[in-house]
LOPAMAR-163725 format. One record per residue (C-alpha): x, z, y. Coordinates in nm, 4 decimals. Last residue first. Example, Ala and Ser with C-alpha at 12.3 -4.5 7.8 and 13.67 -1.06 7.14 Angstrom:
BEGIN
         u         w         v
    1.3670    0.7140   -0.1060
    1.2300    0.7800   -0.4500
END
This chain:
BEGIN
         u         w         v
    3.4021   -0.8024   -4.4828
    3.1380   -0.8719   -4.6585
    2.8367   -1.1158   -4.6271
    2.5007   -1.1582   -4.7872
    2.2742   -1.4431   -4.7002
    1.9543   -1.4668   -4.9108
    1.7197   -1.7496   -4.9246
    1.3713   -1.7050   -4.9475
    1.1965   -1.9044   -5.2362
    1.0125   -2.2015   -5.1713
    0.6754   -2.2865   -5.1212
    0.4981   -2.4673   -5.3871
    0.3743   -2.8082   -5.2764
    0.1181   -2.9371   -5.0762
    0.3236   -2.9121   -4.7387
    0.5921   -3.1051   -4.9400
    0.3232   -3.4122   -4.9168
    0.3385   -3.4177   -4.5310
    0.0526   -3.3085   -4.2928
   -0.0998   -3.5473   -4.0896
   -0.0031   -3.5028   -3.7594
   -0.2405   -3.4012   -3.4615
   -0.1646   -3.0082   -3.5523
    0.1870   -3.0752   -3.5437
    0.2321   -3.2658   -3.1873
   -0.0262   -2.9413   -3.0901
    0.2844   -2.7149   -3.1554
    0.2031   -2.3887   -3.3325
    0.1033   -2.1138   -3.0654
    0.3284   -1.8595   -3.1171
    0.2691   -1.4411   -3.3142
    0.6224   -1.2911   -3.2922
    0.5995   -0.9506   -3.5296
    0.9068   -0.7082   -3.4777
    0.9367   -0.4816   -3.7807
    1.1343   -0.1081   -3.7308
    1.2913    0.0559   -4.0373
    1.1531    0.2681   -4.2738
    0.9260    0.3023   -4.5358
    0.6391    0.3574   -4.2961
    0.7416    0.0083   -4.1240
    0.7288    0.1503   -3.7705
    0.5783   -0.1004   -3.5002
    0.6793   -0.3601   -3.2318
    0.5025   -0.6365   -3.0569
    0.5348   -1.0082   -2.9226
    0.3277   -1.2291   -2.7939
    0.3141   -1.6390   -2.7180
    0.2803   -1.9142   -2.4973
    0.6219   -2.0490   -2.5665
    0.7305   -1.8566   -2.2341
    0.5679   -1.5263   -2.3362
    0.8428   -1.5441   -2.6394
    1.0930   -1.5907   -2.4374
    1.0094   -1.3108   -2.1996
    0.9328   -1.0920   -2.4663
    1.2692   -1.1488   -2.6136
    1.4347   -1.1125   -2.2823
    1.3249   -0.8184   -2.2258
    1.4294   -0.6949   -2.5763
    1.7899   -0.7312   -2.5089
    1.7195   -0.6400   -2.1510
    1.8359   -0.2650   -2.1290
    2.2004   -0.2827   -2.0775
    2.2439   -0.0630   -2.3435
    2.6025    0.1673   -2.3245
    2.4398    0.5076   -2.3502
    2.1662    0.4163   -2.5862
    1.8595    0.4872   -2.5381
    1.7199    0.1706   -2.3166
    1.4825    0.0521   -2.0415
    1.6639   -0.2052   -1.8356
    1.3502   -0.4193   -1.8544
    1.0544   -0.3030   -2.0121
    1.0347   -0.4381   -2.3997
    1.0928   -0.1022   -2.5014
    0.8381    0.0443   -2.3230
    0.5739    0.1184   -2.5608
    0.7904    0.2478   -2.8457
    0.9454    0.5158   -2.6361
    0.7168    0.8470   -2.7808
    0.7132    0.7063   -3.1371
    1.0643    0.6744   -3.1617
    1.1874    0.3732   -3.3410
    1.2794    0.2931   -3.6197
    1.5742    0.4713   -3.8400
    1.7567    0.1200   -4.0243
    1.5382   -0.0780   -4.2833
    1.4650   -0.3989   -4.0879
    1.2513   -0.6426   -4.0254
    1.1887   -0.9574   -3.8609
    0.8489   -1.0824   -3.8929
    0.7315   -1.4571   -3.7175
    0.4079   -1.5838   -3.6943
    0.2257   -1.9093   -3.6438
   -0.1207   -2.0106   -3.4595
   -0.3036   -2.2626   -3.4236
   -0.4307   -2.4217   -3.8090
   -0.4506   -1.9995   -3.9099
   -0.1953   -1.7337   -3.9225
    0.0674   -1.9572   -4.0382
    0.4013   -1.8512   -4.1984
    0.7582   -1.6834   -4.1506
    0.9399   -1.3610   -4.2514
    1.2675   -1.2482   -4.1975
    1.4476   -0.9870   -4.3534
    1.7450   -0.7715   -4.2008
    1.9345   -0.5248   -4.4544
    2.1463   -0.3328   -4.2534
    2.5451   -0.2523   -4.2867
    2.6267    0.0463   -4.0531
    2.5569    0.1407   -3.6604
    2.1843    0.1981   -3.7677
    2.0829    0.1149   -3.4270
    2.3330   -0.1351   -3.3121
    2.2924   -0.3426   -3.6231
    1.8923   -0.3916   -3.5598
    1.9324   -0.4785   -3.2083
    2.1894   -0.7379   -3.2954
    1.8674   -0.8935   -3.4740
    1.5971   -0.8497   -3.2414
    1.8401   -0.9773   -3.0068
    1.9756   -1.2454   -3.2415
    1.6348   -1.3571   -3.2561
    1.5775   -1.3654   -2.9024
    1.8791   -1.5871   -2.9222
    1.7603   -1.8312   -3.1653
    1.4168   -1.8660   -2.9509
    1.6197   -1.9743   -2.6378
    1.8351   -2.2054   -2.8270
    1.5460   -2.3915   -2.9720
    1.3561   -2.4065   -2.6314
    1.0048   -2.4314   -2.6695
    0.6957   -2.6272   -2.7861
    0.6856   -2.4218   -3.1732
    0.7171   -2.6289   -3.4801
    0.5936   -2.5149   -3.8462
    0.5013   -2.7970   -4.0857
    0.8230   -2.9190   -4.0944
    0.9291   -2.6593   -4.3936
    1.0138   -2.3104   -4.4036
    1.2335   -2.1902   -4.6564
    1.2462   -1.7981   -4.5776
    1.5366   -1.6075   -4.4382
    1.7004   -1.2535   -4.5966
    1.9948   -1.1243   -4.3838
    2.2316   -0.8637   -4.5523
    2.4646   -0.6596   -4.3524
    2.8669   -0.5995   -4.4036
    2.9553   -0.4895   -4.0639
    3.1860   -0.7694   -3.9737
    3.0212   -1.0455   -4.1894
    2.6875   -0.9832   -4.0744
    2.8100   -0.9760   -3.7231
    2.9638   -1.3238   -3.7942
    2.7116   -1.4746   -3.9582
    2.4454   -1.4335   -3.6815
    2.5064   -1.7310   -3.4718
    2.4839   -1.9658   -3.7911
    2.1670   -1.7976   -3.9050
    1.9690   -1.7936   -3.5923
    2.0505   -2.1927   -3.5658
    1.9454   -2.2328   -3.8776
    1.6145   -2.0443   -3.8244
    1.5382   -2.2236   -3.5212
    1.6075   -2.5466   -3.7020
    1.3450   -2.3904   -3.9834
    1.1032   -2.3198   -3.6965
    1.0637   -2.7121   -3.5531
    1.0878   -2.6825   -3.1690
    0.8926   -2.9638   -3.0405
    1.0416   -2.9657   -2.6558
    1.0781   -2.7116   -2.3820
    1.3128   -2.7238   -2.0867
    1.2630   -2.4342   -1.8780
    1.0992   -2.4935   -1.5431
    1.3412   -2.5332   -1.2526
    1.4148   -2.2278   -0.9780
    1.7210   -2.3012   -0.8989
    1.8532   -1.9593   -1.0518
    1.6556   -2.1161   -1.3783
    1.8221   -2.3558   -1.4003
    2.1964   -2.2280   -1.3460
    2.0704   -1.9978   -1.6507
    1.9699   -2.2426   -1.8620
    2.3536   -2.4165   -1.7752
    2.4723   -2.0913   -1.8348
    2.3090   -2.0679   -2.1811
    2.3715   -2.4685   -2.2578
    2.7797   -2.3554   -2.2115
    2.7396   -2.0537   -2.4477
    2.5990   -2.2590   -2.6789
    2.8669   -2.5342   -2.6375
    3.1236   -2.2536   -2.7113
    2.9902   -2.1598   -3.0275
    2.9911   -2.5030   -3.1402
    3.3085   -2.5877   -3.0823
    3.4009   -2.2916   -3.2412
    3.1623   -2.3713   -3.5526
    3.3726   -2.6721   -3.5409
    3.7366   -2.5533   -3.4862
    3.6223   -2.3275   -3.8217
    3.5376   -2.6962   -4.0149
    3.8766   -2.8073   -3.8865
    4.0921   -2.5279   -4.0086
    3.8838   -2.4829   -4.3133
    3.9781   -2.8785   -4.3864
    4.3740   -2.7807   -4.3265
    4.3735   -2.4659   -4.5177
    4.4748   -2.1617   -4.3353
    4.7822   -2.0133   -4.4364
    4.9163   -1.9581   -4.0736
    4.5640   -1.7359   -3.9887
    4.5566   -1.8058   -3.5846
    4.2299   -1.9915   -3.6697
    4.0802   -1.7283   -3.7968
    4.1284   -1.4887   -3.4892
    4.0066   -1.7764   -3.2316
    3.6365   -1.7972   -3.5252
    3.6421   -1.4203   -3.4665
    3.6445   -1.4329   -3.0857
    3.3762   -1.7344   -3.0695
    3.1254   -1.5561   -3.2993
    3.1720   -1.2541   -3.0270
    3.1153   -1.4767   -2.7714
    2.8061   -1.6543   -2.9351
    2.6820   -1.2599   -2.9174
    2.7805   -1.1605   -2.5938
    2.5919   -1.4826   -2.3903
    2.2658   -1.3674   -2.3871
    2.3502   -0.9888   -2.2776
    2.6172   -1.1282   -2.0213
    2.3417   -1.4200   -1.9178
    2.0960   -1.1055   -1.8737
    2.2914   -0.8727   -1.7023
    2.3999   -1.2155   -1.4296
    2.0341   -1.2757   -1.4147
    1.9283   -0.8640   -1.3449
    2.2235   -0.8395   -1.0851
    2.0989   -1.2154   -0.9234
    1.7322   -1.0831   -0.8785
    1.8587   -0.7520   -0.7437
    2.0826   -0.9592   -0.4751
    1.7371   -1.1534   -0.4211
    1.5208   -0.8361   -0.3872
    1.8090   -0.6913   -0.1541
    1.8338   -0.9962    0.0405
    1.4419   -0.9857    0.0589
    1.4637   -0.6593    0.2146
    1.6934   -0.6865    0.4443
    1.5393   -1.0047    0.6039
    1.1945   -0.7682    0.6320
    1.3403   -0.5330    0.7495
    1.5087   -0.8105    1.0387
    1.1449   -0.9166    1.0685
    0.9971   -0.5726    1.1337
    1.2432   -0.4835    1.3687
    1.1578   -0.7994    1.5821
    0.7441   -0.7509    1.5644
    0.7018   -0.6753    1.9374
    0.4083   -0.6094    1.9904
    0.1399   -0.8166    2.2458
   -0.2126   -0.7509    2.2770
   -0.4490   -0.9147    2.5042
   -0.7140   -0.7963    2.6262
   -0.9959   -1.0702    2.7024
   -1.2372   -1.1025    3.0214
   -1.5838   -1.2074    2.9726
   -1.7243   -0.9269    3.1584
   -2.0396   -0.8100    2.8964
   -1.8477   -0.7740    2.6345
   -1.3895   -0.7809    2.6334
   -1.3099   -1.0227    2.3813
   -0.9856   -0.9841    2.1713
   -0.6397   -1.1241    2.1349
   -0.3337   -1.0753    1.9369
   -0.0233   -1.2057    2.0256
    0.2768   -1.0787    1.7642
    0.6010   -1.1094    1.9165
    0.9863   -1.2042    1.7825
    1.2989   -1.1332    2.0592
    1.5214   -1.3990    2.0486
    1.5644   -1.3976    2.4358
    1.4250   -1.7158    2.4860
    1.0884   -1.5224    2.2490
    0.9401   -1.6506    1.9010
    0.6319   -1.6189    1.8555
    0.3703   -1.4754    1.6188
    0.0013   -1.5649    1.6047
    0.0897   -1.8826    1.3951
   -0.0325   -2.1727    1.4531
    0.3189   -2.2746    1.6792
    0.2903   -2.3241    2.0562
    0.4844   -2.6249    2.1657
    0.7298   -2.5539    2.4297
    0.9948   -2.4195    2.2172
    1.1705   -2.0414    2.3265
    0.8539   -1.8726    2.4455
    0.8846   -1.7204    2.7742
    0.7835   -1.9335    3.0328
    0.5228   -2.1341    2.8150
    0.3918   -1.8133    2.7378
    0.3369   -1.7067    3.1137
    0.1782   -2.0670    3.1601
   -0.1095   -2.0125    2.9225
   -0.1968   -1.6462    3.0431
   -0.2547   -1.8181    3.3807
   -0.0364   -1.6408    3.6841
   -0.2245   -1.3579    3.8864
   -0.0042   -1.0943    3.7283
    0.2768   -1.1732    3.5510
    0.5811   -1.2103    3.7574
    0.7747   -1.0263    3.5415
    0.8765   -1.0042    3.2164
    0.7297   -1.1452    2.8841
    0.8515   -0.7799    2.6558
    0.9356   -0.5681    2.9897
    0.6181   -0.6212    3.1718
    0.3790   -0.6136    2.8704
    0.6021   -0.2678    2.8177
    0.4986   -0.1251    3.1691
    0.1229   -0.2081    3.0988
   -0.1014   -0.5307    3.2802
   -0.3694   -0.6143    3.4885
   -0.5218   -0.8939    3.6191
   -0.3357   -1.2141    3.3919
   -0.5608   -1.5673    3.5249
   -0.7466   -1.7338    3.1568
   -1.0372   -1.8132    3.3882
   -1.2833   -1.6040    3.1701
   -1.0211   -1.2566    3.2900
   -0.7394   -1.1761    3.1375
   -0.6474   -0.8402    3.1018
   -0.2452   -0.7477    2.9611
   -0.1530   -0.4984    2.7006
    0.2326   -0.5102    2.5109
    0.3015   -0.2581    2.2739
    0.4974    0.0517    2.1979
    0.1277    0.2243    2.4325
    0.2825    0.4836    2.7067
    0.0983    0.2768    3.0062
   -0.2258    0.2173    2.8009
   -0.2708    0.6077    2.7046
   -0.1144    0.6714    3.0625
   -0.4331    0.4523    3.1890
   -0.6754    0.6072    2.9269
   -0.6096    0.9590    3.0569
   -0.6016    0.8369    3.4019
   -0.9437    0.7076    3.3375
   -1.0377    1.0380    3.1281
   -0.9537    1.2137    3.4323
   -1.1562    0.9943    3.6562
   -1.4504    0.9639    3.4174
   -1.4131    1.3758    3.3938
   -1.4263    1.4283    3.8331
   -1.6796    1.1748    3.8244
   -1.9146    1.3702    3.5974
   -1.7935    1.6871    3.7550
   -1.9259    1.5537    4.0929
   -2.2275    1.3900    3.9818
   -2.3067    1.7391    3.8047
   -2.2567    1.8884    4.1400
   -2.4504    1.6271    4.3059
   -2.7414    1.7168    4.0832
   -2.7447    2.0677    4.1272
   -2.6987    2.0468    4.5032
   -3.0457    1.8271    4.4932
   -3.1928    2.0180    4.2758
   -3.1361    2.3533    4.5293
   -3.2024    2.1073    4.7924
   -3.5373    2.0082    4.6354
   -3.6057    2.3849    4.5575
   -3.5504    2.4507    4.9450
   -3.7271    2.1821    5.0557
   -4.0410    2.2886    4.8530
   -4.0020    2.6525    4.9146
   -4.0302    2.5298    5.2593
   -4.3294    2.3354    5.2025
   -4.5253    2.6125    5.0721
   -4.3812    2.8161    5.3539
   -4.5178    2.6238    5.5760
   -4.8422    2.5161    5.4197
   -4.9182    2.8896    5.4185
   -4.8210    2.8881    5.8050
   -5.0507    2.6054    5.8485
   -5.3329    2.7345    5.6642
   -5.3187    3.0983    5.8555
   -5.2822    2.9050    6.2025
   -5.6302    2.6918    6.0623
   -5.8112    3.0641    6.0094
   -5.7020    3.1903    6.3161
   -5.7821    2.9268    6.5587
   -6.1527    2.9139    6.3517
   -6.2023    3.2967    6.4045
   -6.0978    3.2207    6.7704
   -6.3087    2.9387    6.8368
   -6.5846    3.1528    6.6564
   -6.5468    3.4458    6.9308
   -6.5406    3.2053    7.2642
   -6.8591    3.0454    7.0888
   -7.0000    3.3954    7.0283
   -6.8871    3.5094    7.3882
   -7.0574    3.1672    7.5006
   -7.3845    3.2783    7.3660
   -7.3264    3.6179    7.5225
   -7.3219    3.5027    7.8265
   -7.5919    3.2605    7.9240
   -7.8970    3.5459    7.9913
   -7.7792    3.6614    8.2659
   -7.8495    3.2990    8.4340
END
């Protein structure tokens, strides 16, 4: 029985060994494991706190966006697929009013807008005569819409100014250019009144100068009546234009001016091969221009030649030249701009109204320095097709005749 003990001592001593070993294990896996809880609750705090400050900024920028929305000069309202208002600004509120929220989109605008038909267009017209713009967008991934409503009211009455001013500008640059058309059968008028006033004027002068008057006065009548036209917005009149009436007519408003300041004016013969589709009165007065022009520069007698012929079987030109100073080689381009002139009293059109003649018979117009002097005006038009498809007469085969010369002084 002695023998028995120290085999259970050994036991007793490897229980012990083995109690000690496994209390080391579990006290390593201890703190192992509360190193891991306390790095999990350090990522854990980590985490919430970014969670926290990523709230805290969605919530600010939220607000943010909602006094964004809230101070917007327009209109906002959400409306979800079912066409029902959910949310809404201050100024949707005061531009459609109130209730608004909950009610369909469709029967807010048939509250507020002044028909009950909706028009195509995106902007309406208010009962309280306010004008809005609806504009509407699609909201992804919800289905909802936002709606934006401004209120375009200002805009339209700018808008109403500004096309009164455009048409009271329209009307100034007609009425210049009816006084600028219209000044030189005026002044033919005046001196015809002052020769008929003579007491020792011959019976048959007396009539022939009541004529010309009559004349004179029916031109001025046929430019208003252009003019009344073209404020209505009609086409000019155009017709087949032969050039040598053109060039009669230019002569016979011209006379007087060359008589007053003592000019010469040199036409061609032109025959009926020439004609122009145009206004006959229209092209004698941009003549005039070019011609009045002339006199007005030089401010003393001028000799004024004309020159006519065709360019090829389509096209025609006209030269009218002069021999007074030219002009300057730094304002040449613009003179045909309206209201652009150098002299103190120029209205500025003269010439415009040339061009825009001349672009109305389909044709051009420009302007260079004769280098002996003088400016020359060349007028290229598109010769009437009425022409071209007619044979052409036996005088066309003949000689052409000589330019005749009309020389007046006072």
């Amino acid at each position: 029985m002695g023998f028995a003990k120290p085999s259970v001592a050994s036991e007793l001593e490897q229980a012990f060994e083995v109690f000690n070993r496994v209390s080391h294990e579990l006290d390593t896996s201890y703190r192992d494991l509360q190193s891991r809880v306390a790095g999990l609750a350090a990522e854990l705090a980590a985490a919430r706190s970014a969670r926290v400050r990523e709230l805290a900024e969605k919530e600010r920028l939220a607000h943010r966006l909602s006094a964004l929305v809230a101070a917007l000069p327009g209109g906002v309202l959400i409306v979800d697929a079912e066409q029902v208002v959910r949310d809404v600004n201050p100024e949707a509120i005061d531009l459609l009013g109130e209730p608004l929220v909950g009610l369909r989109w469709d029967a807010v605008l048939a509250r507020v807008e002044r028909t009950a038909r909706r028009l195509p267009s995106p902007e309406l017209q208010l009962k309280s005569g306010r004008r809005i713009s609806v504009v509407s967008r699609s909201l992804h991934g919800c289905g909802d819409q936002v709606v934006l409503v401004t209120d375009s009211t200002d805009i339209h009455k700018l808008q109403e100014q500004l096309e009164r001013k455009k048409r009271l500008t329209a009307l100034g640059e007609m009425a210049a250019r009816l006084a600028h058309q219209i000044r030189t059968p005026l002044s033919s008028a005046t001196l015809y009144l002052a020769q008929l006033g003579r007491p020792d004027l011959p019976g048959a002068q007396r009539q022939k100068i009541a004529a010309s008057l009559g004349e004179r006065l029916g031109h001025m009548s046929s430019l208003v009546d252009g003019m009344l036209s073209f404020v209505r917005g009609a086409p000019p009149a155009t017709e087949l234009v032969y050039i040598a009436d053109v060039l009669n007519t230019f002569e016979m408003n011209l006379l007087p001016q060359l008589q007053r300041s003592g000019s010469t004016l040199s036409l061609p013969a032109v025959d009926r091969t020439l004609a122009v589709e145009g206004d006959r009165d229209e092209l004698a007065g941009a003549l005039c221009n070019l011609a009045m022009n002339a006199l007005e520069a030089k401010g003393a007698a001028t000799a004024l030649e004309v020159w006519v012929g065709a360019l090829n079987e389509q096209w025609l030109q006209l030269c009218v030249r002069d021999d007074g100073p030219g002009i300057a080689e730094d304002v040449i381009d613009r003179v045909f701009d309206p209201f652009f002139t150098t002299r103190a009293q120029g209205t500025g059109l003269g010439l415009a109204v040339v061009a825009v003649t001349v672009a109305r018979c389909g044709g051009e117009i420009a302007v260079h320095n004769r280098p002996r002097g003088g400016a020359e005006f060349l007028i290229t038009l598109p010769i009437a097709a009425a022409v071209l498809a007619a044979p052409a007469p036996e005088a066309a085969a003949a000689a052409p005749a000589k330019p005749r010369e009309v020389a007046l002084s006072c």
